[in-house]
N, C-alpha and C positions, 0 to 999 in steps of 0.2 A: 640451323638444320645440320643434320649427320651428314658425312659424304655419303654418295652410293658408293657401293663397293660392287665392282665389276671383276667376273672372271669370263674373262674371252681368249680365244685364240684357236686353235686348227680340230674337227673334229679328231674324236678317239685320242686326245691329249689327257685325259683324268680332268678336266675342270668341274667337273660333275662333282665328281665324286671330293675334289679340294671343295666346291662350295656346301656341300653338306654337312661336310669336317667343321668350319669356318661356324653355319651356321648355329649347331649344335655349340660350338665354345662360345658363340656372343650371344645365342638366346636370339638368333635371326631368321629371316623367311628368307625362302630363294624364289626368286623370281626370273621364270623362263624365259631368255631372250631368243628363241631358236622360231625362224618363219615357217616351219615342217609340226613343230609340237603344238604349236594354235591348234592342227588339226585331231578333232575327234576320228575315234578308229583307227588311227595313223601308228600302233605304238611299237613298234617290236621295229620297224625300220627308219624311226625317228628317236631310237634310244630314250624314249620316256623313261622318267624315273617308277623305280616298283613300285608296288602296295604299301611295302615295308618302309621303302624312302620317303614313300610321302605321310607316312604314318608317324615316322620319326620327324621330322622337319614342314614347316608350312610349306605350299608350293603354293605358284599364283601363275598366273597365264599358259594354261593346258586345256588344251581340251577346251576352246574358245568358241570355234568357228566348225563348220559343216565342211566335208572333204570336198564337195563341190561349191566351195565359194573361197571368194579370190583372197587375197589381203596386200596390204603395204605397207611400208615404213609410217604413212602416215596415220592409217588404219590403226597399226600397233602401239604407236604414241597414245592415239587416244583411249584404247582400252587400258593400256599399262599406266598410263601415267595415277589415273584414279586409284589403281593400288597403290604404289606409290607412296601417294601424299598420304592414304591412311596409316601404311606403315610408320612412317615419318611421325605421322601424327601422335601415335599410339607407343611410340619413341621405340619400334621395335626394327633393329640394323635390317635392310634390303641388302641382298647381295643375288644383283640382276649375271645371271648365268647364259652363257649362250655364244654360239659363233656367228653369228648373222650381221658384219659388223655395221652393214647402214641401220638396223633395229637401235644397234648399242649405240649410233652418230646421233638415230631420230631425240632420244631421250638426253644422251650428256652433251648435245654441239648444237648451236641456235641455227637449224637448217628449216629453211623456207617453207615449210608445209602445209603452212596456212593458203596458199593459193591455188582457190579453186580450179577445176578442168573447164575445159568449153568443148563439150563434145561436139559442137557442129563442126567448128571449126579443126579438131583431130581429126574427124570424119572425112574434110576434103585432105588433111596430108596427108592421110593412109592412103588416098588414090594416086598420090605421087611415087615415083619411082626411087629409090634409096638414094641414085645418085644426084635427085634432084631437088632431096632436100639436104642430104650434105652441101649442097653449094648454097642453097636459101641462106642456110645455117652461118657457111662461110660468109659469104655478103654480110650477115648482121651481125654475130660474134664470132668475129674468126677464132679467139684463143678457144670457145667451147667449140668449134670444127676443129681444132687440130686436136685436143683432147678425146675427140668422140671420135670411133671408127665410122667408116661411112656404113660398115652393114649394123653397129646397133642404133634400130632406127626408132626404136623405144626412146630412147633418151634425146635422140636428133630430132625426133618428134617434140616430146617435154620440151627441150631449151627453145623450140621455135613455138612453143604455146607460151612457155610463161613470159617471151618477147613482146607476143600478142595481146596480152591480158594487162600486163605492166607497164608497157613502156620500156624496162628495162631490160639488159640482155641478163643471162644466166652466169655470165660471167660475173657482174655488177649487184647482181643478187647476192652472189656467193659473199661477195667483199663487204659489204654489208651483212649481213650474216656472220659472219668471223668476227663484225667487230661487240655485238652484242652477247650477252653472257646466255650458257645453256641454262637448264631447267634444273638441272641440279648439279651441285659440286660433287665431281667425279675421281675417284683412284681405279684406275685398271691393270690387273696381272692376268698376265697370260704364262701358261706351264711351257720349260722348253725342250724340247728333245732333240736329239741327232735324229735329222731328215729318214733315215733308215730305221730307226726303232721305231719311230713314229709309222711312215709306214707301216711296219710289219704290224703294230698295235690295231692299227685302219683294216690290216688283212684277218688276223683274228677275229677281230669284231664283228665282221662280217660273215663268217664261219658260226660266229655265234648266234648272230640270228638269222642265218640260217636252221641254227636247229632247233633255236625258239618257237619256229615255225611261222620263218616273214614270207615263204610262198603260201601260206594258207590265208596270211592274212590280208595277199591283196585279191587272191582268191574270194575271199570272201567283202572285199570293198564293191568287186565287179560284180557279183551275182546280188547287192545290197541296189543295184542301180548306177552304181557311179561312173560317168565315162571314162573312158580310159584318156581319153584326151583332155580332163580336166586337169589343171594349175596342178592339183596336190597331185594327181598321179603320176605326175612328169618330175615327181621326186627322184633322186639317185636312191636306187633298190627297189622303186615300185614298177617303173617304165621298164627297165629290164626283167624284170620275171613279167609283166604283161605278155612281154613277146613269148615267153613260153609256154603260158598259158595259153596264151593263140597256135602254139605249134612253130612258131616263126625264129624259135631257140631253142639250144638243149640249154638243159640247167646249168651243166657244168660250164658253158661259154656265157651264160648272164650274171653265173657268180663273179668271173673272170673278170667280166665286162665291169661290174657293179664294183669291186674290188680298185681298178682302175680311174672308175670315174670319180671315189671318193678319193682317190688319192691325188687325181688331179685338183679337186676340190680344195682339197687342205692345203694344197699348194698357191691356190688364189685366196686361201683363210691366212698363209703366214707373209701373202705380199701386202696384204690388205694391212692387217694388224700390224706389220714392220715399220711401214710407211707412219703407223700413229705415235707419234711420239710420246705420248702419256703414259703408254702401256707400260708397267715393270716388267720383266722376263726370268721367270724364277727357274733356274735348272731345277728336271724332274727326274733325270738319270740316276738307277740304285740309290732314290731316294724316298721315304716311305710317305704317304699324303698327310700324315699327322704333322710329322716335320716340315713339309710345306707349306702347309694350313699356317704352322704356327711362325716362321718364319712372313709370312703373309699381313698375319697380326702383329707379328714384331715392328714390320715395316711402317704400321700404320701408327706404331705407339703401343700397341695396347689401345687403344682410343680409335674410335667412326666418327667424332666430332669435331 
């Protein structure tokens, strides 16, 4: 089997735009790793690729799911992975794009997924208080209580279901898990910039879809039905212009806001991706995307296999 060829790392970094490069010289499909572009209607502030882009290059997982339905790492395993294996099959190079990086863990790192919920049993530790399942938590796997803060109680919740359900803690999971092989053999590059260019690229982009016109388009998700307090509208760029479409912001202070929060973003995109050691880091500074592309290729041989 080929490797996947992965490009991940911080929004507003060009990886887009290197994997399009990429696919066009090896005769390959891109396939969307980002948890915002599943969503139909979503496109102007989930940086979907154009007409043109997908015109010129295959694309796979866009435009998936309904703006009011949920997803997850496990979820997106199982729709992606069936492209995939057709790609594979059809000997045509995958190069999975996207910054999402538990999406990019789901598919290249053998994480536990297969283990069903027990919603009854969620149901009573949603009625417990945060602070009282961090200590549950602690009692049966300390090392995931020291890992997990006590307010995300999402997670503190999971590790004390999948104790319930297994037998074993989430700790013991994991170690097991590591030592079995992923679903496919992986290369991952990520683009690198100066924290400051990078930025300012985050701020333009943003500027620019703004004039794309991303207030009309959540404008128009809310008047289609969609709550605002749904999963996809609690996107960065859509929950901020809500509030002014309700009156409850001027635009100029949600651009601000929106500018900001993707920027905090990218900041938890380059701790994430730092931490992986897989990742190559190819400087993107006054360097054009051809010559990244091909330094990319260079890296791998000339050769996906």
């Amino acid at each position: 089997m080929k490797s996947l060829l992965v490009l991940c790392g911080p929004t507003a970094s060009g990886k887009s735009a290197c994997a399009l490069n990429i696919c066009a010289r090896l005769g390959g499909a891109l396939v969307s790793c980002d948890s915002m572009q599943l969503y139909k209607g979503m496109d102007i502030g989930t940086a979907k690729p154009s007409a043109e882009e997908r015109s010129s290059v295959p694309h796979f997982m866009l435009d998936m799911i309904e703006p009011d339905q949920t997803c997850s790492a496990a979820m997106y395993r199982a729709m992606a992975k069936p492209t995939l294996d057709s790609l594979f099959e059809r000997n045509v190079q995958p190069v999975l794009c996207g910054g999402t990086g538990l999406y990019i863990d789901a598919l290249t790192k053998p994480l536990g997924f297969a283990i069903e919920g027990d919603t009854e049993y969620r149901n009573q530790l949603s009625a417990l208080s945060k602070e009282q399942l961090h200590q549950m938590l602690t009692e049966i796997d300390p090392d995931s209580a020291n890992r997990l803060h006590v307010n995300d109680t999402r997670r503190v919740i999971r590790a004390l279901e999948v104790h319930a359900i297994t037998g074993q803690t989430l700790t013991e999971r994991n170690r097991l898990d590591a030592e079995r092989p992923g679903d496919y053999p992986a290369q991952l590059f990520a683009l690198d910039w100066p924290r400051e260019m990078l930025y300012d690229r985050i701020n333009r982009r943003v500027d620019e879809m703004m004039e794309r016109g991303l207030l009309q388009e959540v404008a128009r998700l809310l008047d289609s039905g969609l709550s605002a307090g749904g999963t996809a509208m609690q996107a960065i760029g859509y929950k901020e212009l809500v509030q002014v479409l309700r009156g409850d912001s001027s635009l100029s202070t949600a651009v601000e806001r929106i500018k900001q929060a993707t920027r905090n973003y990218a900041k938890r995109q380059l701790t994430w991706f730092r931490r992986d050691k897989r990742v190559h880091w190819i400087p993107a500074q006054d360097r054009p995307i051809d010559l990244i592309a091909q330094e990319i290729i260079d890296i791998l041989g000339g050769e996906t296999s």
